[in-house]
C-alpha positions as a Markdown table, in Angstrom:
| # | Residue | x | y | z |
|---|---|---|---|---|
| 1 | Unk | 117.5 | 76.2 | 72.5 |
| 2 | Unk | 115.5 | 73.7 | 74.3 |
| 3 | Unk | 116.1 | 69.9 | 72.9 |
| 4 | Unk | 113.7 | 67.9 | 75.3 |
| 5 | Unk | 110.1 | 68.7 | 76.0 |
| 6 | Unk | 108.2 | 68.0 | 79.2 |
| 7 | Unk | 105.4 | 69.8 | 80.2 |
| 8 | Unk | 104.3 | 67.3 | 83.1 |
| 9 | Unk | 104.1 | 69.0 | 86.2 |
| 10 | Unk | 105.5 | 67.4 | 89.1 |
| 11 | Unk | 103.6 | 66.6 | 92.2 |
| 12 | Unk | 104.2 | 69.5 | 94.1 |
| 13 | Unk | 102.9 | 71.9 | 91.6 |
| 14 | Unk | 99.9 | 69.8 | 91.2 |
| 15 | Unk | 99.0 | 69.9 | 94.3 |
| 16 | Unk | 99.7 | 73.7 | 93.9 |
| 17 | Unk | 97.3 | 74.6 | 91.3 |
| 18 | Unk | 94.5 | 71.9 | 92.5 |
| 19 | Unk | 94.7 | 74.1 | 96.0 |
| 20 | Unk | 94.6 | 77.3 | 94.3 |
| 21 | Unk | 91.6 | 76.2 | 92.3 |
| 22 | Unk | 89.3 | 74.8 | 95.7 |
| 23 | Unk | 90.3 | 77.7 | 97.1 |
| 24 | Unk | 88.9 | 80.0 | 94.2 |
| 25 | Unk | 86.1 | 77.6 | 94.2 |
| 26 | Unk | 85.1 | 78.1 | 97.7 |
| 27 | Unk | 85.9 | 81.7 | 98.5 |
| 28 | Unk | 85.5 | 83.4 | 94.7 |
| 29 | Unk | 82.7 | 81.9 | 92.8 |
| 30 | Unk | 81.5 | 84.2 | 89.6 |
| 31 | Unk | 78.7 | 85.3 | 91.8 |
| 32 | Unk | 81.3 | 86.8 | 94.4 |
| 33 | Unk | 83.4 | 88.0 | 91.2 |
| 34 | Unk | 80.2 | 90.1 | 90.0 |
| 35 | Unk | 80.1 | 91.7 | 94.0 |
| 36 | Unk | 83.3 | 92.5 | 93.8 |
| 37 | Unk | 83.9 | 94.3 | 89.9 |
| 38 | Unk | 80.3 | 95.8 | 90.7 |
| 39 | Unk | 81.9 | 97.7 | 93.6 |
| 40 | Unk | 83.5 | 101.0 | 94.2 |
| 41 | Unk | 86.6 | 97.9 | 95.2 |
| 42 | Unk | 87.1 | 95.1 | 93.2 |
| 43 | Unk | 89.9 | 93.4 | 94.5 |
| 44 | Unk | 88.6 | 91.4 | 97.3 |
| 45 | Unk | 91.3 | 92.5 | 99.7 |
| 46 | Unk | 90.5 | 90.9 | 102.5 |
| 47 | Unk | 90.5 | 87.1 | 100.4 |
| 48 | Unk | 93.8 | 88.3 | 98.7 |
| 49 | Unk | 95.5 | 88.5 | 102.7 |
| 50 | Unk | 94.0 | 85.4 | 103.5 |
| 51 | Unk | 95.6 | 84.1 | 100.1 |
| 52 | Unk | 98.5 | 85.2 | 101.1 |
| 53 | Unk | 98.8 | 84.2 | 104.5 |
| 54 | Unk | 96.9 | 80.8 | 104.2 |
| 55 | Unk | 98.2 | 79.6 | 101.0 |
| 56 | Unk | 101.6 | 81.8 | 100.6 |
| 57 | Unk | 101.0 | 82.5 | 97.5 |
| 58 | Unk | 101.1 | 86.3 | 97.1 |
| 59 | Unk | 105.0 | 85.7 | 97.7 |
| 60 | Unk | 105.4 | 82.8 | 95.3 |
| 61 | Unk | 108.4 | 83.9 | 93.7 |
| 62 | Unk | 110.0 | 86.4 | 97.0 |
| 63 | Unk | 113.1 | 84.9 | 97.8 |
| 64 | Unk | 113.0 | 82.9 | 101.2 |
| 65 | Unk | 115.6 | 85.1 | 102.6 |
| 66 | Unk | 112.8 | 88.2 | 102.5 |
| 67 | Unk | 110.2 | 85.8 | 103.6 |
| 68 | Unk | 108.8 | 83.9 | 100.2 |
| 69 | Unk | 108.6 | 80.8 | 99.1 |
| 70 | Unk | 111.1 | 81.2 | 96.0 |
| 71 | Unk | 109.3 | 79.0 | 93.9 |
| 72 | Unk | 109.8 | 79.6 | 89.7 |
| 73 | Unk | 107.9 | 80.5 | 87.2 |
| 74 | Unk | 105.9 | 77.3 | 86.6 |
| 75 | Unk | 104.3 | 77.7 | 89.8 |
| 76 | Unk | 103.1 | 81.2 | 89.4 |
| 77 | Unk | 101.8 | 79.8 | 85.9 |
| 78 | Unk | 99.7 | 77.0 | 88.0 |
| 79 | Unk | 98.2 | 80.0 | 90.1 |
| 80 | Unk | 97.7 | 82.5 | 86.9 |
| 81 | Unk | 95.9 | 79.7 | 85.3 |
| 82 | Unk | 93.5 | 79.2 | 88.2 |
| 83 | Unk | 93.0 | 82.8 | 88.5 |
| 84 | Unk | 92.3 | 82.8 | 85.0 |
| 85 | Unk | 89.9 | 80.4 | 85.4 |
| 86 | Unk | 88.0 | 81.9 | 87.8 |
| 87 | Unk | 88.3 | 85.8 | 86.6 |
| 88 | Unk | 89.0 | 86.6 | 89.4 |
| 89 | Unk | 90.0 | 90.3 | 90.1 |
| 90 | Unk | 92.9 | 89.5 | 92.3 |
| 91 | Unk | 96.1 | 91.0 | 91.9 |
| 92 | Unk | 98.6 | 88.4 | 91.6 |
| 93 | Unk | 99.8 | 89.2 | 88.5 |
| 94 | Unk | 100.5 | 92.9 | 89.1 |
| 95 | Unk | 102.0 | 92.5 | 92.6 |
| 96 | Unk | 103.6 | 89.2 | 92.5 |
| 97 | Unk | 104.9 | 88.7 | 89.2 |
| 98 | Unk | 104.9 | 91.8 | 87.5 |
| 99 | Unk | 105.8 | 94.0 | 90.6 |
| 100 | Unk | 108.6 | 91.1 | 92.1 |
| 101 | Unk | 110.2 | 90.6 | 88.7 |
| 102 | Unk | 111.2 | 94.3 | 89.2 |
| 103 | Unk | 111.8 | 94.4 | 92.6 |
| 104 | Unk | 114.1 | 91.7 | 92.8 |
| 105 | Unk | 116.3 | 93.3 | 90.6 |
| 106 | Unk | 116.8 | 96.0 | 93.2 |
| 107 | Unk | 119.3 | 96.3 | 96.1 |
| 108 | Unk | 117.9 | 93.5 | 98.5 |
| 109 | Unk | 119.8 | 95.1 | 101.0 |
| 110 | Unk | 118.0 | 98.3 | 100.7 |
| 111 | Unk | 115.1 | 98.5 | 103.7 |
| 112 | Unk | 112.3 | 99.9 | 101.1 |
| 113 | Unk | 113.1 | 96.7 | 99.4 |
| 114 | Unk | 112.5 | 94.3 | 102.8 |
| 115 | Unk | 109.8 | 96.2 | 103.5 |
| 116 | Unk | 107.7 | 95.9 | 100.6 |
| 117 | Unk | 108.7 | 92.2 | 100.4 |
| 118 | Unk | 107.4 | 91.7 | 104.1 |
| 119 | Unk | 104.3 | 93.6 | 102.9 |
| 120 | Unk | 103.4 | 92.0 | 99.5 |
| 121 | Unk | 104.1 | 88.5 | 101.7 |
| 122 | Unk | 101.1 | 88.9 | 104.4 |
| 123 | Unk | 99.3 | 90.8 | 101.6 |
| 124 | Unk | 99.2 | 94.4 | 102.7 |
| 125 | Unk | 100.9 | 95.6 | 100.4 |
| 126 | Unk | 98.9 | 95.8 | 96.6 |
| 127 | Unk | 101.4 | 97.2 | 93.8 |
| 128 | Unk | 100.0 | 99.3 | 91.1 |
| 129 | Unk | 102.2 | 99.4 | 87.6 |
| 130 | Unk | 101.6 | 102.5 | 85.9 |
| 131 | Unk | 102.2 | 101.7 | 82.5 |
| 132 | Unk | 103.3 | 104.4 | 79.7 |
| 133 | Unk | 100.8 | 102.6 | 77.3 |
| 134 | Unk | 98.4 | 99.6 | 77.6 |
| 135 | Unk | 101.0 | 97.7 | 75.3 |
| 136 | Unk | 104.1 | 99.0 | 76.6 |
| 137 | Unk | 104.0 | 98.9 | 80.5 |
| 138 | Unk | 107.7 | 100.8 | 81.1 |
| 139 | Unk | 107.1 | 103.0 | 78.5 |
| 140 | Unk | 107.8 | 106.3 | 80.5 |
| 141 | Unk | 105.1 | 108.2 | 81.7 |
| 142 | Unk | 106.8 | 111.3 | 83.3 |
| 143 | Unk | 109.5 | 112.9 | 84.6 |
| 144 | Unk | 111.9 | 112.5 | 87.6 |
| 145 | Unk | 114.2 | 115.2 | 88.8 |
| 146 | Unk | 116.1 | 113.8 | 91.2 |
| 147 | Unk | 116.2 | 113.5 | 94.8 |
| 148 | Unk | 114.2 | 116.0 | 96.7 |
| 149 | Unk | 112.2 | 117.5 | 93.4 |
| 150 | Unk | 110.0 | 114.1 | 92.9 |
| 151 | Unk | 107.9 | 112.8 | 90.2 |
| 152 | Unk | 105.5 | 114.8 | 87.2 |
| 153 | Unk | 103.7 | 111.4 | 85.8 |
| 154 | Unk | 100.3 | 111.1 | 84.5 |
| 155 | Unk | 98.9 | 107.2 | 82.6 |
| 156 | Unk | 95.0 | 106.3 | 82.5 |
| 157 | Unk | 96.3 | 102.4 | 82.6 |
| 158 | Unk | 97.5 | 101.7 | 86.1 |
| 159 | Unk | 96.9 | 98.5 | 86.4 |
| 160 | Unk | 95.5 | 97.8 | 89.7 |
| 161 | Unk | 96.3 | 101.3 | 90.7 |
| 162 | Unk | 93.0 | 102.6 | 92.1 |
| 163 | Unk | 93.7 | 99.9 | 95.0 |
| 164 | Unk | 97.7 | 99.7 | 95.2 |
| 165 | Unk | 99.1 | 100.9 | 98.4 |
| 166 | Unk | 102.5 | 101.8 | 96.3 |
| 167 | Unk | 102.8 | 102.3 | 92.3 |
| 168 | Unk | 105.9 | 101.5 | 90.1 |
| 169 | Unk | 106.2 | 103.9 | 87.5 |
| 170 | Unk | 109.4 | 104.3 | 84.9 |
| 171 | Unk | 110.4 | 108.3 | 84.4 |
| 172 | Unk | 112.7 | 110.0 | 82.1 |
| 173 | Unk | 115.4 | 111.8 | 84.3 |
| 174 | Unk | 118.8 | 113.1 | 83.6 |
| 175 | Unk | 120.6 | 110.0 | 83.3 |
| 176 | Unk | 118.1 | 108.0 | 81.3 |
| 177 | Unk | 114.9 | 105.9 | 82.2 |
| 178 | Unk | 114.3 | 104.9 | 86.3 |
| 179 | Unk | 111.7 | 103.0 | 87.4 |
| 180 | Unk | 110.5 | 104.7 | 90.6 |
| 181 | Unk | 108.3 | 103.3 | 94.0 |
| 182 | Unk | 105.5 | 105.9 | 94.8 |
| 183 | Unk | 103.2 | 105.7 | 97.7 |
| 184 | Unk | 99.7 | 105.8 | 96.8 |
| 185 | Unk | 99.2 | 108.1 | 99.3 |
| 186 | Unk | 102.3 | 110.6 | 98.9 |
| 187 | Unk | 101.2 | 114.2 | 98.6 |
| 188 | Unk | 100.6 | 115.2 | 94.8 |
| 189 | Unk | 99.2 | 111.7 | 94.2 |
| 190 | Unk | 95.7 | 111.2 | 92.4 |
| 191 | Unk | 94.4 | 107.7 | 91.7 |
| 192 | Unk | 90.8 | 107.5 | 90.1 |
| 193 | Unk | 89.4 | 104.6 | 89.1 |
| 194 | Unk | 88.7 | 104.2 | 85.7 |
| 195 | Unk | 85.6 | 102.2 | 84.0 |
| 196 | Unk | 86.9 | 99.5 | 81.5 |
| 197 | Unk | 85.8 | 96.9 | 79.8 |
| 198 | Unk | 86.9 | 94.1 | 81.9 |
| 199 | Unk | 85.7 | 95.1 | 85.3 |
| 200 | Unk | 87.7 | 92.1 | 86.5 |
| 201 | Unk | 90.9 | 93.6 | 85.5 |
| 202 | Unk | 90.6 | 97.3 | 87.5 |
| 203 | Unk | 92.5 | 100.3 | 86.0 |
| 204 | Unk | 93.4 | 103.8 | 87.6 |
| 205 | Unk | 94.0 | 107.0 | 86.3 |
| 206 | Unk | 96.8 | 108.1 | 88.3 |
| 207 | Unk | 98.7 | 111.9 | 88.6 |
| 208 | Unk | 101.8 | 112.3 | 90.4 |
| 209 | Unk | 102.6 | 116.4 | 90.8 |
| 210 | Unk | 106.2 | 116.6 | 92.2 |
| 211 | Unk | 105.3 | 113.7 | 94.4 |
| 212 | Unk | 108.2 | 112.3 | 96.6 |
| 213 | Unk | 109.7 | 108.9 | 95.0 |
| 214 | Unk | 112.4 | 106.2 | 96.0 |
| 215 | Unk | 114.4 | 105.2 | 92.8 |
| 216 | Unk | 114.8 | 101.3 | 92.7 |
| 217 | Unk | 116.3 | 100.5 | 89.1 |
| 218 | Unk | 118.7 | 103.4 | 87.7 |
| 219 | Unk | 119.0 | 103.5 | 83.6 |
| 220 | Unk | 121.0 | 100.5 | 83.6 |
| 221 | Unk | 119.4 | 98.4 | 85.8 |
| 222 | Unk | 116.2 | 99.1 | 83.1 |
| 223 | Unk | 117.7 | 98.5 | 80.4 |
| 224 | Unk | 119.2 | 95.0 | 81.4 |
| 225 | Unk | 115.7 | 93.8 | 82.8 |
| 226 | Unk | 113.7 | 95.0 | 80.1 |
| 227 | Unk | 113.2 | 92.0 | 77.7 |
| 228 | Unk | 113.2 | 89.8 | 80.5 |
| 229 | Unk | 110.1 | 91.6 | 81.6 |
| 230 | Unk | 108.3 | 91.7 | 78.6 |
| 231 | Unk | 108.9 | 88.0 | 78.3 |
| 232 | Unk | 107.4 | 87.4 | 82.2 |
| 233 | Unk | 104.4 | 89.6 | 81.1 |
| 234 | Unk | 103.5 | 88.2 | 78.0 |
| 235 | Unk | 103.8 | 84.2 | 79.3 |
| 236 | Unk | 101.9 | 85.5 | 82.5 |
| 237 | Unk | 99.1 | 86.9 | 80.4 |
| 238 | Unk | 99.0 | 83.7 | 78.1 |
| 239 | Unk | 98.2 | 81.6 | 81.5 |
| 240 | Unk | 95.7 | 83.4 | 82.2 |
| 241 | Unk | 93.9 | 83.2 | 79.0 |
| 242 | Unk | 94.7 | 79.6 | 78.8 |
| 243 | Unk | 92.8 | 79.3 | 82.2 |
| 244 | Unk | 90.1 | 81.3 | 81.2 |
| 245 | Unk | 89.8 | 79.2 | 77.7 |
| 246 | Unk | 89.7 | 75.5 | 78.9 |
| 247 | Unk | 86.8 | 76.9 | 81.3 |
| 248 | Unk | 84.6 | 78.3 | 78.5 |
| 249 | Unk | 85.1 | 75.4 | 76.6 |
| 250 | Unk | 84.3 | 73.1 | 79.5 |
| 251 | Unk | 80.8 | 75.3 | 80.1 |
| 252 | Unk | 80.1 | 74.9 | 76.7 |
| 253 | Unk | 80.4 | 71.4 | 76.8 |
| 254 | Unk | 78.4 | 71.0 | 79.8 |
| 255 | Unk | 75.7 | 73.1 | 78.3 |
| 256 | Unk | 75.2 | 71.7 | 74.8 |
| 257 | Unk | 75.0 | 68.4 | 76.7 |
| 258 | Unk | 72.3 | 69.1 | 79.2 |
| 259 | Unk | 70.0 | 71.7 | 76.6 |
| 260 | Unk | 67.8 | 70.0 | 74.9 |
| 261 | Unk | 66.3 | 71.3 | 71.7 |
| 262 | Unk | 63.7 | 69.0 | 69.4 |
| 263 | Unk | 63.8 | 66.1 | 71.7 |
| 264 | Unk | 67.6 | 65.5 | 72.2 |
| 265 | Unk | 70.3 | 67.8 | 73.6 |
| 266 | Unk | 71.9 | 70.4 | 71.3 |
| 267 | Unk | 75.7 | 69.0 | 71.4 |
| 268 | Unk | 74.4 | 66.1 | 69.1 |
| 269 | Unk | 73.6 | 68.8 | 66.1 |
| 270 | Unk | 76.6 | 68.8 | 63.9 |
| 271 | Unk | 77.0 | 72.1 | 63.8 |
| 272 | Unk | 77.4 | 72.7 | 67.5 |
| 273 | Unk | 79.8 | 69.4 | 67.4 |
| 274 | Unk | 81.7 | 71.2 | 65.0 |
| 275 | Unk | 82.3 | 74.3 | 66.9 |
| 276 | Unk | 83.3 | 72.9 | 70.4 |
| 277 | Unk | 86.0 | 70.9 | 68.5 |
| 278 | Unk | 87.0 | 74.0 | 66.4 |
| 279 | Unk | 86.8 | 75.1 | 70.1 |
| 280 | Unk | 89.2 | 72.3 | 71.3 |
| 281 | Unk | 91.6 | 72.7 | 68.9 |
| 282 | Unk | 92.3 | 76.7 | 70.1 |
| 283 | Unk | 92.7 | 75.5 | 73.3 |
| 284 | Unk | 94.8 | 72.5 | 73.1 |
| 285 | Unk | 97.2 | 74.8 | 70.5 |
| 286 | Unk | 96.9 | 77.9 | 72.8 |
| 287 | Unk | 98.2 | 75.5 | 75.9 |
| 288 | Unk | 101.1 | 74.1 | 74.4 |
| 289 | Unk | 102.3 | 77.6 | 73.1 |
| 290 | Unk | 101.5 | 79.1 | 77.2 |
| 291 | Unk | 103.7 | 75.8 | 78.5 |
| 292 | Unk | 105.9 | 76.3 | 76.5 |
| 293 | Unk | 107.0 | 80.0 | 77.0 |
| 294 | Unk | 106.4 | 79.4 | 81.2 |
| 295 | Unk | 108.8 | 76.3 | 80.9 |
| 296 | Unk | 110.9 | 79.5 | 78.7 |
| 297 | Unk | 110.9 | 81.7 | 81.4 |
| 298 | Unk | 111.8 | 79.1 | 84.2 |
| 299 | Unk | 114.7 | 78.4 | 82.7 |
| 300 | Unk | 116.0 | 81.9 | 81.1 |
| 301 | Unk | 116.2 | 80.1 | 77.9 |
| 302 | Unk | 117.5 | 82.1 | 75.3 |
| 303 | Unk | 114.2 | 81.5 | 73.0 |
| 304 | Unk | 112.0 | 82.9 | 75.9 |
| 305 | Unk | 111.6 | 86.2 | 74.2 |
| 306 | Unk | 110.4 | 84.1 | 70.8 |
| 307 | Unk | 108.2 | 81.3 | 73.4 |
| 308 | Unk | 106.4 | 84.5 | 75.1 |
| 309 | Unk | 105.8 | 86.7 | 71.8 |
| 310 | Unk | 104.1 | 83.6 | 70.4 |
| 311 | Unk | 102.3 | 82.6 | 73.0 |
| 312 | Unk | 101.2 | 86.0 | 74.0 |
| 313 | Unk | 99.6 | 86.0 | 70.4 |
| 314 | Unk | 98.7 | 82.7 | 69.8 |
| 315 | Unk | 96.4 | 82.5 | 73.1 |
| 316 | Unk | 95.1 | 86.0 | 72.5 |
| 317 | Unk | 93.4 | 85.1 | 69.4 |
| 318 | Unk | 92.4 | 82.0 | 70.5 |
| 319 | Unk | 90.9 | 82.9 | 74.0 |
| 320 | Unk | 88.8 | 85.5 | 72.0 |
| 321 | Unk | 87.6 | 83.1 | 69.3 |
| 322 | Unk | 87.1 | 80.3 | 72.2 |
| 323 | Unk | 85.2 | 82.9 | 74.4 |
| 324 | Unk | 83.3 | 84.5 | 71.5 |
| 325 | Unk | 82.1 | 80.6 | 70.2 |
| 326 | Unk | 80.8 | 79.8 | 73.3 |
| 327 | Unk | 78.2 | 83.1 | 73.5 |
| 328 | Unk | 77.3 | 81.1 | 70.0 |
| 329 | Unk | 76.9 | 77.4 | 71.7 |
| 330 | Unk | 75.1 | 79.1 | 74.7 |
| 331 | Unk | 72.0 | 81.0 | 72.0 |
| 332 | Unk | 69.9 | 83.5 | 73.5 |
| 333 | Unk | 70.9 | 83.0 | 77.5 |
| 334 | Unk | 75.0 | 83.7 | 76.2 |
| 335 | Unk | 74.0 | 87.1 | 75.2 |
| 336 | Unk | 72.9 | 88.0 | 79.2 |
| 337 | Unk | 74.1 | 89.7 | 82.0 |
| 338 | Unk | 73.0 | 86.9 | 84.4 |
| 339 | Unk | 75.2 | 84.6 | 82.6 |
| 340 | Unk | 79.2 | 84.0 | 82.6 |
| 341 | Unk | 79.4 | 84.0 | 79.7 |
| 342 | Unk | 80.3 | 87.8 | 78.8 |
| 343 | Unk | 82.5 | 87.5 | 81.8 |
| 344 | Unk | 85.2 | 85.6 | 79.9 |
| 345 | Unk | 84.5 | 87.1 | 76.6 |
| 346 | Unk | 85.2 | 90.3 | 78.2 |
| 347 | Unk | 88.5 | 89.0 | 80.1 |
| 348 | Unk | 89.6 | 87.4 | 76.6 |
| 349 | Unk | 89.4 | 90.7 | 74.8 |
| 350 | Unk | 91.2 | 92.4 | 77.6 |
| 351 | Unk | 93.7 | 90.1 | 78.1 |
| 352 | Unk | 94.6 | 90.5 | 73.9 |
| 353 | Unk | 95.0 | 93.8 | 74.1 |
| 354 | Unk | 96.6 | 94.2 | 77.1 |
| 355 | Unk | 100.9 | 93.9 | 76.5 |
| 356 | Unk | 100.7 | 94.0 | 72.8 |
| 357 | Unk | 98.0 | 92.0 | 70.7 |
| 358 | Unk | 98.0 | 89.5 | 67.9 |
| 359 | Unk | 100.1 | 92.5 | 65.4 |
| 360 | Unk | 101.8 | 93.7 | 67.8 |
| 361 | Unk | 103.2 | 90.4 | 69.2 |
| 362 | Unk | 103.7 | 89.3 | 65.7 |
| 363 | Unk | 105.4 | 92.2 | 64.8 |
| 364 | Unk | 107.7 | 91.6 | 67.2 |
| 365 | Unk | 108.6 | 88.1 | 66.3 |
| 366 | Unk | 109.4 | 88.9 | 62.3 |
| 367 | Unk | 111.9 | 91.4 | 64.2 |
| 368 | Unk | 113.2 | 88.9 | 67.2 |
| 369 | Unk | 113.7 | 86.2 | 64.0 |
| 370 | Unk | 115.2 | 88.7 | 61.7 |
| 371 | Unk | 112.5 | 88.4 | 58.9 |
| 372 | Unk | 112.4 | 92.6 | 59.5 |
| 373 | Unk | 115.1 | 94.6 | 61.0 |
């Protein structure tokens, strides 16, 4: 167990996440983020290479030997937070988090492996996970029957999948659970897009019929991963909804200062004080719980599994309470299309369900503290 606590970033990632954010600011304002989830392709794919290649963050945590940076887990939770705070449909969490966490675990030496690294680094390559359920993402979804024969899959919640160039997807075959690489475009392969709440978080409905895969993690390989990856999930959803929160609340803010109701503006009511501090508090609790599990993860603690399932709830709750408050503080305009507003909510409810929710996450930690068996 961790003894000492620090959650000050150092310089470096500073700088990191201040970068990240001008960049967003610049390139991805919400009015670009409407253009984008209002099109047939919402991930700005062109901004995502120039991401990559600019800022080098779509291969954060590739090791330098395939071309990344190799930075940890903090510094992908400086960039998720950013994201977060922007909404933007970009799909750094899927491809470089999500989709490296699994890779790496892989034969490096394998040249499917290089070449997918060299890919997700300039940004040409876009991973798609193809979860088995929208709380459960290596649930299996299908069969594999070994070399030659090729995958029988079928999920509505690909994540990202309606623009991945290559899907991960875990199969039950003869010797247990594989996760497997697919090319989107193998023969047998079907990706349509599906229409979700969140239109900045896209989702696919993909079919594979007998469509060629490579096998990168055999049964064992799973299994050993597994926790670890439901950890990485949970804390990378948590920053996102921590970067998401301290931007409504910050709106909010700004707004009941500059509206002006009777003569003076509407954040010196009582009643709107008192909900932008109940505000405050979800935030400021929601951080330290998101800090905590990404400080977790960085350092394979053995209480990540606990820091992420608490975090994972902790911030979905709040980011939905925060998100929902501020349609409230924002009156008749908060309930519109033309504002943000239902841009976050939206991402905040999302974002709760998606890995397991407030129950499920809660469920998880009566059995991870023994309270249930």
């Amino acid at each position: 167990m961790r003894t000492t606590l620090n959650f000050a970033l150092t310089a470096e990632q500073e700088e990191l996440k201040s970068t990240t954010r001008r960049f967003l600011a610049q390139h991805l304002p919400t009015s670009s983020v409407r253009t984008s989830m209002e099109s047939a392709t919402p991930i700005p794919v062109d901004l995502w290479r120039e991401m990559a290649n600019g800022l080098g963050i779509a291969g954060l945590l590739i090791p330098e030997a395939a071309g990344g940076l190799e930075l940890g887990f903090i510094e992908a939770a400086c960039v998720l937070q950013e994201i977060g705070r922007s909404v933007a449909p970009l799909p750094f969490l899927v491809t470089s988090i999500l989709g490296v966490s699994l890779l790496s675990h892989a034969d490096a030496k394998d040249p499917i492996i290089a070449e997918i690294f060299a890919g997700i680094n300039t940004g040409d390559i876009i991973l798609g996970l193809v979860c088995g359920s929208i709380d459960d993402p290596l649930r299996p979804c299908g069969t594999w029957s070994g070399a030659g024969v090729g995958v029988t899959a079928e999920s509505r919640f690909a994540l990202d999948g309606a623009q991945a160039t290559h899907l991960l997807v875990a199969l039950d075959g003869d010797r247990g659970t594989v996760l497997a690489l697919v090319r989107a475009d193998a023969p047998g392969v079907t990706v349509t897009a599906e229409v979700t709440l969140d239109l900045t978080r896209p989702m696919a409905h993909v079919r594979f019929d007998s469509s060629p895969a490579t096998v990168i993690l055999d049964h064992t390989q799973l299994q050993q991963l597994t926790e670890r990856f439901d950890a990485i999930a949970s804390a990378g959803i948590a920053q996102d909804m921590i970067g998401g929160a301290e931007r409504v609340l910050e709106m909010s803010v700004e707004y009941a200062k500059d509206r002006h109701q009777f003569g003076r503006p509407i954040g010196s009511f009582q009643a709107i004080k008192h909900r932008l501090a109940d505000m405050l508090v979800d935030v400021e609790s929601a951080k330290s719980t998101a800090l905590y599990a990404a400080f977790t993860i960085a350092d394979a603690s053995d209480d990540q599994l606990i820091a992420a399932a608490t975090a994972k709830s902790t911030c979905g709750d709040a980011y939905f309470r925060v998100a929902a408050a501020s349609i409230q503080v924002h009156g008749g305009i908060g309930f519109t299309w033309e504002h943000d507003a239902h841009l976050y909510f939206k991402r905040a409810k999302a974002d709760q369900i998606l890995f397991g929710n407030g129950p499920a996450q809660r469920r998880k930690l009566a059995h991870l503290l023994g309270i249930v068996s």
